[in-house]
N, C-alpha and C positions, 0 to 999 in steps of 0.2 A: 735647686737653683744652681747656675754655675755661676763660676768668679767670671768667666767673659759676661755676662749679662752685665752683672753688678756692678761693673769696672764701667761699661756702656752706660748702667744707670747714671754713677758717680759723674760722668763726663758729661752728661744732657744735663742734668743739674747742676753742675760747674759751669756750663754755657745758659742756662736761663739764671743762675745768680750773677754771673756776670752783665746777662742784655739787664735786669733788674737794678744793678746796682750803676748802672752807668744811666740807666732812665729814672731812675729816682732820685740816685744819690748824687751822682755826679752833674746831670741834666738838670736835676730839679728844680723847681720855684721855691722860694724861700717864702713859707709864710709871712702874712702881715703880722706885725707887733715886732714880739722880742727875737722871733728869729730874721726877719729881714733887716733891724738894727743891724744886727751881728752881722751878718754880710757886709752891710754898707760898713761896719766899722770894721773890716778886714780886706772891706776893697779901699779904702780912704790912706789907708796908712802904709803908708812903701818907706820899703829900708833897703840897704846894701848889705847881701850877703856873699860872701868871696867872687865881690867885686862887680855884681850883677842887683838891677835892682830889681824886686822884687815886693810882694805884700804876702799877705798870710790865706788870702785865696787864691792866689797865683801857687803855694805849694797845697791848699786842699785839693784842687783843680790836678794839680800835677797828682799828686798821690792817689788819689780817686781812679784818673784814668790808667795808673800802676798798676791798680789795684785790677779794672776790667782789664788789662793785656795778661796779666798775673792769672786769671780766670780765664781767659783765649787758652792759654798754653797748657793750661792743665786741663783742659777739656780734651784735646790733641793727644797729649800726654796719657789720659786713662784710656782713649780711644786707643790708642796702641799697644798700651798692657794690657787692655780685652784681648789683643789679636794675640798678643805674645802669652796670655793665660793659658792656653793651649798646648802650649809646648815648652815652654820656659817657666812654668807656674813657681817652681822654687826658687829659681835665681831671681827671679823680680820681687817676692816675698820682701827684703826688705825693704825695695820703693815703696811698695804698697804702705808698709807697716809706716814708713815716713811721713807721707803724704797725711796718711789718717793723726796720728799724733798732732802734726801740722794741722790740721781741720778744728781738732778739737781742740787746742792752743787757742784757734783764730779764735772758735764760739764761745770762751770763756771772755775773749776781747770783745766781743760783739753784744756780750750780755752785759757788759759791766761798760760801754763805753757808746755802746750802740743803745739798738733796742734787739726785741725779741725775734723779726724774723730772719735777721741774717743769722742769727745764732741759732732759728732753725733748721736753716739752711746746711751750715754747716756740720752741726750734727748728724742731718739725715747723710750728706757727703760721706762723712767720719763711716757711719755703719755699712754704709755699702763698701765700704775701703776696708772694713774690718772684716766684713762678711766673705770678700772677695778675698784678702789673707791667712784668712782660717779654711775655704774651699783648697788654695793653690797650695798649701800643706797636706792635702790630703794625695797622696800617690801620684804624680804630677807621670806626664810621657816626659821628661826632659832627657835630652840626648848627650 
C-alpha cells in the first residue's frame, strides 16, 4: 500500500465524518424525554456574553458546525498530502505525524464525552495517518 492511497483513505473518511456529524449531530432531532428537556432548557435560557446575547445551543450549534468546516479542511488537506506523498513524502512527515496524534487526542474525547462511533472514526483516521507516516519514511523521491 502507498501513503498516497492512505492519505486519500484518511481524507474520504474526514469528509463522510464530517457529512455524519453535521446530519446527526448537528442537524439532529433531540430525542423525546431527558434529551429534548435539555434542548428546550438550553434554548430557554439566554445570557450576554462579551456583549452579544446568546444561549447555550446558540454555542453547541456554533461549535458543531466548527466542528464540520474543521472536517471540510482536513479532507482538502490530506487530499493534497496524497498528491505531495509522491515527491515530498519526508518534508510533510511531520503534518502527517500531527494530524494523527490530533485524531487520536479527539477519540480519546469522543470516547469519554461522546459515544463509540465518532471515536471510531477517528481512530480508523489516526491509522491511515500513521500508515501513511511510516510509508513517507521509507526512501521518499524528494528533491
Amino acid at each position: 500500500m502507498k501513503a498516497t492511497l492512505l492519505l486519500r483513505i484518511a481524507a474520504v473518511l474526514a469528509f463522510l465524518h464530517g457529512v455524519l456529524h453535521t446530519i446527526g449531530g448537528v442537524f439532529g432531532k433531540a430525542a423525546p424525554g431527558a434529551q429534548a428537556a435539555a434542548v428546550a432548557a438550553m434554548e430557554a435560557n439566554r445570557f450576554t456574553a462579551m456583549g452579544v446575547n446568546r444561549t447555550y445551543m446558540d454555542y453547541l450549534m456554533g461549535y458543531g458546525l466548527m466542528t464540520t468546516v474543521k472536517f471540510l479542511v482536513e479532507t482538502a488537506v490530506f487530499w493534497q498530502l496524497g498528491s505531495m506523498a509522491k515527491s515530498y513524502g519526508r518534508q510533510i512527515r511531520p503534518l502527517i505525524m500531527m494530524f494523527c496524534v490530533g485524531y487520536l487526542a479527539s477519540a480519546v474525547v469522543a470516547w469519554r464525552y461522546f459515544f463509540a462511533g465518532p471515536a471510531v472514526f477517528e481512530v480508523v483516521i489516526a491509522l491511515c495517518l500513521l500508515g501513511a507516516w511510516v510509508l513517507t519514511g521509507r526512501g521518499d523521491r524528494t528533491v
